[in-house]
N, C-alpha and C positions, 0 to 999 in steps of 0.2 A: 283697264277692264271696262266695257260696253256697261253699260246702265242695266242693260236686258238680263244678264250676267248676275250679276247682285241680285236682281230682285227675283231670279229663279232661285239662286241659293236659300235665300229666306222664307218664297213661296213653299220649296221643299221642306222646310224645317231645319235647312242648314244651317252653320255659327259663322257670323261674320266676322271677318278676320278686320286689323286696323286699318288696314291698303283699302278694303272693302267700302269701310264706313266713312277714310277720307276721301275716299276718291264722291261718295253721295255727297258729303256733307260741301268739297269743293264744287263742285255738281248746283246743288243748291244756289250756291254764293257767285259763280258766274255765269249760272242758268243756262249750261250745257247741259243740265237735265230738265225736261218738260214738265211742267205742273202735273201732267198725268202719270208720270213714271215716280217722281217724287210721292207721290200720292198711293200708287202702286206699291212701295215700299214700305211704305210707313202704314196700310193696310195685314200686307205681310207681317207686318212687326210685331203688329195687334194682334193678328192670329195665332200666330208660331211663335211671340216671345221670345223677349231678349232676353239672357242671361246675363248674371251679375260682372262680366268680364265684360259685353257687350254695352251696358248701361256706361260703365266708367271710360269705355272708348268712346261713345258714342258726347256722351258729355265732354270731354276732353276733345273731341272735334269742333263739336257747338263754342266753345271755350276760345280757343286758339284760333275760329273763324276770323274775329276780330281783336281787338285791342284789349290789355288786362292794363290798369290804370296805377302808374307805381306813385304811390304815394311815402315814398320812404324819407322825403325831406319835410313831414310831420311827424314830429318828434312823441306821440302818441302811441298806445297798442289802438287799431282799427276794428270797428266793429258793426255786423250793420244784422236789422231783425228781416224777417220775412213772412210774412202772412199769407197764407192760402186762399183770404177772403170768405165775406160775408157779408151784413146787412148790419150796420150799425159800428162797423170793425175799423177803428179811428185810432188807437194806441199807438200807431208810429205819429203820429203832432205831441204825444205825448214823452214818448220814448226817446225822441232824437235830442231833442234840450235835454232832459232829464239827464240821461248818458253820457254826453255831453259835459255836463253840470259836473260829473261824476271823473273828467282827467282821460275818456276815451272818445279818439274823433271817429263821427258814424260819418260815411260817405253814404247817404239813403239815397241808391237809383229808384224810381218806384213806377207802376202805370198809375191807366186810365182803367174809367169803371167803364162793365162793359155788362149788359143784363141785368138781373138783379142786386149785384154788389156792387159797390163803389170805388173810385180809386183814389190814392191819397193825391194824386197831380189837378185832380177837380175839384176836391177838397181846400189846398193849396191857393188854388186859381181862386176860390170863390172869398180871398183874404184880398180888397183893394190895391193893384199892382204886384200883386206878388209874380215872378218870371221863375219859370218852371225850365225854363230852357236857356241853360248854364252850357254852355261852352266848357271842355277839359279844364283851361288855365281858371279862371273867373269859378267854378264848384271847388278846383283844388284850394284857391286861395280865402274862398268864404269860411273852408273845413281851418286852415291856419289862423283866422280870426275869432270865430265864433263854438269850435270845435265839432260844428256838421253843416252839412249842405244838403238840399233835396231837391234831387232835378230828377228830369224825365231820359230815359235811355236814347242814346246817341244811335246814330246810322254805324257807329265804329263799336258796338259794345255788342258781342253777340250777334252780327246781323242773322246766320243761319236761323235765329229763331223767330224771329218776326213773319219769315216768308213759312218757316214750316209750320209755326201756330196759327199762321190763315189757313194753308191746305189743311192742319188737324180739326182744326173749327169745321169748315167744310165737308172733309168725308166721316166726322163723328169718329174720329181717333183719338179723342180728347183723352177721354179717362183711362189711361193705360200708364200707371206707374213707371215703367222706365223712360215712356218718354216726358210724363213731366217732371221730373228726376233734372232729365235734359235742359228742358228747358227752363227750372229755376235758377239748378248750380251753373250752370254756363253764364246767366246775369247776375247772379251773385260772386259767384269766384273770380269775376273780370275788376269786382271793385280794390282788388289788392289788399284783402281782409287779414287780419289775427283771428278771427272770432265771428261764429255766425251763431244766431239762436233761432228755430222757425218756431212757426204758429201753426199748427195743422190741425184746421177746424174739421169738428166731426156734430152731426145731428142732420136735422131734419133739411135745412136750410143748405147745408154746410155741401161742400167739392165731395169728399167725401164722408157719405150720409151712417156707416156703419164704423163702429169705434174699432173693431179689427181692420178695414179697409185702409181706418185714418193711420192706425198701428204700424202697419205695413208702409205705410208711406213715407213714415215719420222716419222709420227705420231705414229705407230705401237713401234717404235726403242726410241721416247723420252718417252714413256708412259713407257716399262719396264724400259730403263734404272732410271728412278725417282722411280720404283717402289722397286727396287735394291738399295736404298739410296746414287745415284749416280746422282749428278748435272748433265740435260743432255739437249743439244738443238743438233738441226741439220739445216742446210739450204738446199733446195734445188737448185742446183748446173748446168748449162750447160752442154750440151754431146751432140748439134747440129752439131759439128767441132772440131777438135783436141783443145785439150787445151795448150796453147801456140805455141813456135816454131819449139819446135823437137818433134820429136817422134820415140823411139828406145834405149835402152837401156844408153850407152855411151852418146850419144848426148842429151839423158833429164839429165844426171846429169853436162853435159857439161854447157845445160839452167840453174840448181840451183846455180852452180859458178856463173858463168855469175851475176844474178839475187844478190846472196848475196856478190859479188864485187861492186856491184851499176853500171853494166855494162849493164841493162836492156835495149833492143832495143822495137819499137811500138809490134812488134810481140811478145815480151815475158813480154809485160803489164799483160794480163790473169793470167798470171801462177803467178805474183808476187801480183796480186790483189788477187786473190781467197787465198792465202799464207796470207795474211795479213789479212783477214775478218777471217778466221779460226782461226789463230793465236788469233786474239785478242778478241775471243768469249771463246777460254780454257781461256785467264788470266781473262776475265769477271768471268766464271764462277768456277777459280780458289778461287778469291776473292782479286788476287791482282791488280786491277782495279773495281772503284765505277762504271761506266759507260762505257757504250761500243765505246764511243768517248776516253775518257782517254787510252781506250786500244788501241785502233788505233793507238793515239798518241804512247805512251809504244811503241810498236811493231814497228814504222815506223823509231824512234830514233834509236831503236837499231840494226836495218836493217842496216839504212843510217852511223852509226857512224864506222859498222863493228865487232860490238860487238858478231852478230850473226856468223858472217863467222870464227872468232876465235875459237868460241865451235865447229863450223863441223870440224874445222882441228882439235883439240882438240879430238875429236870422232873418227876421223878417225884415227889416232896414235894408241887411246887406243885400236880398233880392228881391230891392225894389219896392215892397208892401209900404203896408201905413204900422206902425210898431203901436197908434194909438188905439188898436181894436182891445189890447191887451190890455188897457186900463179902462176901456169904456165898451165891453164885447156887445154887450147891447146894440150898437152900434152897425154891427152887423147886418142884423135886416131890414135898416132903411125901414121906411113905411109904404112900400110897395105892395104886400102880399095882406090876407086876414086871415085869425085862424077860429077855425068850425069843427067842431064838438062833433069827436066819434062815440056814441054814448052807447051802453051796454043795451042790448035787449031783453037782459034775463036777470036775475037775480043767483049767486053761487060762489065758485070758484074758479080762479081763471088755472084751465091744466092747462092748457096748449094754447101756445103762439105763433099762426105760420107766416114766418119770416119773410116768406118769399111771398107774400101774398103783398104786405109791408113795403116790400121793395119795389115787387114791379105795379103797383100801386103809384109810385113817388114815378118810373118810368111813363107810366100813361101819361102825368100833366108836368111830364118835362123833364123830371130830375135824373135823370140816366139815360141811357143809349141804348138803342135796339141794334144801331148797327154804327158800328167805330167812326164813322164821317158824321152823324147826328150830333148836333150841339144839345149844350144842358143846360139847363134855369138852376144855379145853385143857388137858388131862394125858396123854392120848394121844399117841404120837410115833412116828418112826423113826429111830434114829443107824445112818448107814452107816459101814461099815467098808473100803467100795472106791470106786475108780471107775473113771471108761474108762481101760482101762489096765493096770488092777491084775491082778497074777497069783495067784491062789487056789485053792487046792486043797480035793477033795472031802472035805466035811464042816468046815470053816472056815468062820467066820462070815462073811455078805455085810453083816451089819446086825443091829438088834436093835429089838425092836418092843415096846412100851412100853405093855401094857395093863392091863386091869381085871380081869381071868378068865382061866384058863385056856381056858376056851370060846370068847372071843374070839379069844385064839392061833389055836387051832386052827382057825379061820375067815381070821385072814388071814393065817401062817404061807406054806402054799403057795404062796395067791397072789403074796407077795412074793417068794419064791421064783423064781416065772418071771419077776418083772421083772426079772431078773439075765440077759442073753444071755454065755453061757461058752464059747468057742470055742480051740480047738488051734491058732490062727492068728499067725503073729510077734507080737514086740508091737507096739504101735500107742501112738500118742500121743494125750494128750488133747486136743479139742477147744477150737480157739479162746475165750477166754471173752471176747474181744471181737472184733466180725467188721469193722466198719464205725464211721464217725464222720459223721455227719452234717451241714452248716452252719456248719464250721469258718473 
């Protein structure tokens, strides 16, 4: 069937059948369909909606484009989490030792940050030698040593979605539920899983920003993945305020030492709570925990004993890093950068923190990417010193901003500044850090 063919049917409001969607999705992959027809389509798709028949062909395309990775001579149940992303959202450095620790191997494929959220492969990188880029044989054999591995997505894993998340970036097709549906489970269900848990952040910051939208998603992502024969729940997750205390590349893996030395301050509770409800929803739905109290328990032991900070130095060895940051994390930021006081203007209550102001703040003096070919400074950072909640008084620090110059200060100083909302208002509590559970 002609390209032109397909994309009248869906311009119509027609259903596409499976002949339809492989014949695009083939299309895509040896680019006998033109970035405008592809684009053409996946506009239609926006408009007129796929239905639930259509999302799990459509996925199943994306899926079978490329390679699904067997891993059946790890003698483990498989498990791997997935994040939606946000500004501060670090818990898989946490999650994968942890898990790990826990008798379940995670194969974590992961990205790159791209706007204002981060990605864990920059994150990773900003750990002395650490190689992100594992070869099939060399990621399978790290997962039989250390029981996980974290590399970055191969040319053979999914390729359909790499070329159709440019064109979606591009014509603003982005936020349309069936097709990022497509495009998670297709790179998740290629890791040859038992067990999937997502993160689907909802608030201000957050992909999506209204807690029914997140709902909907959350539901969208456990319904293929179970339909995929893939144990799957998701929670939906906080994104009203950075999630925990740093935010920047360096400085969040700085927070998961920290965190898995038992070094946790009030500010980096978030980030080790949300690490631990994740955590012990894979060993639930791993099967090595009866109940999802037993797994808590599981997960908090091998937190607190150390057991989990063993496998990330462990991990880090085997690709490549220096294992020494985990006994001297400090060490991390070098004496390159200084940091300068983001100090309150007001006297109150901190109600609102915008995230993204936080984030594309760290992108202005380096620490992120405006566009996928831009390198990153992962020495750049933010440590906050409040949250919703907090009471502060003027000229008190809200935070402290981790740069290369004072020119740079003075460039994103201010602006941080206003992402602090300060109000004379009672106090107020903080924000659920988990709203929903999904497929329980």
């Amino acid at each position: 069937m002609r390209p032109q063919q397909i994309i009248v049917k869906k311009r119509d409001g027609g259903v596409l059948s499976a002949d339809d969607i492989d014949a695009f999705i083939n299309g895509v992959c040896d680019s006998s369909w033109a970035d405008y027809q592809i684009s053409a389509l996946l506009m239609a798709m926006f408009i007129n909606g796929l239905n639930a028949q259509e999302q799990g062909l459509l996925t199943h395309a994306m899926l079978h484009s490329g390679e699904i990775l067997d891993l059946s001579d790890i003698d483990a149940p498989k498990a791997d989490k997935h994040s939606t992303g946000g500004v501060g959202d670090k818990t898989s450095l946490i999650i994968a030792p942890l898990v790990a620790s826990c008798g379940v191997a995670v194969p974590m494929i992961s990205g790159r940050g791209l706007g204002h959220t981060g990605g864990t492969l920059d994150k990773l990188e900003s750990i002395p030698g650490y190689d992100v880029n594992l070869p099939i044989d060399r990621f399978r054999s790290i997962i039989g040593k250390c029981g996980f591995a974290m590399t970055g997505q191969t040319a053979d894993i999914a390729p359909a979605d790499k070329k159709l998340y440019a064109l979606r970036d591009a014509t603003a097709t982005v936020p349309y539920i069936p097709l990022i549906v497509g495009s998670i489970m297709s790179k998740k269900l290629a890791e040859g899983l038992d067990a999937l848990v997502l993160d689907v952040k909802t608030g201000s910051v957050a992909f999506m920003k209204s807690l029914d939208d997140a709902k909907r998603l959350a539901e969208a992502l456990v319904q293929t993945g179970v339909e995929f024969g893939v144990r799957t729940q998701a929670i939906v997750s906080d994104m009203s305020q950075p999630l925990g205390k740093f935010a920047g590349n360096v400085c969040e893996v700085y927070e998961c030492i920290l965190i898995l030395r038992g070094e946790a301050d009030e500010h980096m509770e978030p980030t080790r709570e949300l690490a631990i409800e994740l955590s012990a929803r894979m060993l639930l739905l791993s099967g090595v925990a009866a109940t999802i109290e037993e797994a808590r328990k599981t997960v908090e032991t091998k937190l607190t004993d150390g057991s989990a900070l063993e496998r990330f130095k462990s991990n880090i060895e085997l690709q490549g890093g220096d294992p020494a940051v985990c006994d001297r994390p400090e060490t991390l930021f070098g004496d390159e950068l200084a940091e300068y006081n983001v100090d309150s203007t007001s006297d109150g209550i901190v109600v609102e923190i915008d995230a993204f102001k936080i984030g594309s703040s760290l992108v202005d003096i380096g620490g992120g990417r405006t566009k996928a070919e831009d390198t990153v400074d992962p020495l750049v950072g933010f440590r906050s010193s409040v949250h919703i909640g907090s009471p502060i008084k003027r000229g008190e620090p809200l935070g402290f901003v981790r740069c290369r110059s004072d020119a740079q200060a003075r460039s994103v100083c201010e602006k941080l500044q206003t992402a602090f909302i300060v109000s004379n208002s009672s106090p107020i509590k903080r924000p659920l850090l988990v709203h929903a559970v999904i497929g329980e």
